[in-house]
C-alpha positions, -999 to 999 in steps of 0.1 A, spaced: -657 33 631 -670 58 613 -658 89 632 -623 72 636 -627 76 595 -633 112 596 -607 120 619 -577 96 602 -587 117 569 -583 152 588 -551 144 601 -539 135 565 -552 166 552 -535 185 577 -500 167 569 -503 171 533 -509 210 535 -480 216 559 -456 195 536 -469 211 507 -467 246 524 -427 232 528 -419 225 494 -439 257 474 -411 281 464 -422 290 430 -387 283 417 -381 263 389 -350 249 401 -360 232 430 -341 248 458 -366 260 487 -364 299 491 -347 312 523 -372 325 552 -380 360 554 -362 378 578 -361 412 600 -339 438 603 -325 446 635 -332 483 646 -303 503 638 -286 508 675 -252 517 685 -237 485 697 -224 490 733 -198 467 736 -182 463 706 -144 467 704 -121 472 672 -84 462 684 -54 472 670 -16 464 675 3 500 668 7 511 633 -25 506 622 -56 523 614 -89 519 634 -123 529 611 -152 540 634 -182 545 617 -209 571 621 -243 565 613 -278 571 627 -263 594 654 -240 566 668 -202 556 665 -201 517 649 -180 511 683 -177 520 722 -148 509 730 -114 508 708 -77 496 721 -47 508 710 -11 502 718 13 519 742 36 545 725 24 532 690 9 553 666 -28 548 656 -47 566 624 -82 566 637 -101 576 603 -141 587 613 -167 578 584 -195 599 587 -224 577 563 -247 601 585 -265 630 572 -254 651 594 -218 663 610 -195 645 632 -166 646 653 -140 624 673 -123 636 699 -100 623 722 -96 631 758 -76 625 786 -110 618 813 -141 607 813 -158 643 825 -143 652 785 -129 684 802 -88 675 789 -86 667 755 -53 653 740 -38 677 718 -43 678 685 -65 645 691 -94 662 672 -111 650 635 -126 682 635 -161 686 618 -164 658 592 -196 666 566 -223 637 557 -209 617 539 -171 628 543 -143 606 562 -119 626 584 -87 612 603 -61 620 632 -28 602 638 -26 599 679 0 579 700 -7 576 740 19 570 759 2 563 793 -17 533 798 -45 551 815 -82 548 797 -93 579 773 -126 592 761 -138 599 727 -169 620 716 -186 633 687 -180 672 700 -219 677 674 -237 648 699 -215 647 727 -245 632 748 -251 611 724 -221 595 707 -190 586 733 -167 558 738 -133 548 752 -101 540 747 -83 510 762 -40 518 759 -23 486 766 
């Protein structure tokens, strides 16, 4: 009887520290303070995709020697402003070409060098519904992606 004692008063120790552990926010108002959390490791994202419809603009971002996207669409004989936003420290480029070897690159498809913390644009239209390439021309092993025209 008397261990079961002993062990019944454990358990309610136990209980009461984990609910009071719960509760102890050091607010005055009451409200339980959110759980810490961890940053994910800045990576490129692999698979991400900004669409557009023709007309519009298209914002990849540079950063930590990666574009913010791999893969962009745009729309068949539709004109497309793709504006680069270098929040890098160093240089950047896009440029757009026609394969994925990057050996034929769409004229006058070229940001040229855009400086840290700079935004540089081109105005493009395809007008074959084949895939394209873009690179940074500083990191070109480094920072590529392509284009989707449908």
């Amino acid at each position: 009887m008397k261990f079961a004692s002993i062990a019944l008063l454990g358990a309610a120790l136990v209980a009461s520290a984990a609910f009071a552990g719960c509760n102890d926010d050091d607010d005055d108002d009451g409200d339980v303070a959110p759980a810490a959390t961890t940053a994910p490791a800045a990576t490129a994202p692999a698979a991400a995709t900004a669409a557009t419809g023709g007309d519009e603009t298209i914002t990849i971002t540079a950063q930590d020697i990666a574009y913010s996207t791999a893969a962009i669409e745009l729309a068949l004989d539709e004109p497309t402003t793709i504006v680069l936003d270098n929040r890098d420290q160093v240089p950047h480029t896009i440029t757009i070409y026609e394969d994925q070897d990057f050996t034929e690159a769409v004229p006058d498809a070229n940001t040229g060098q855009v400086a840290a913390g700079s935004q540089g644009e081109i105005e493009v239209t395809l007008d074959d519904a084949e895939q394209h390439f873009f690179r940074c021309e500083v990191h070109p092993g480094q920072m590529q992606g392509v284009i989707n025209v449908n």
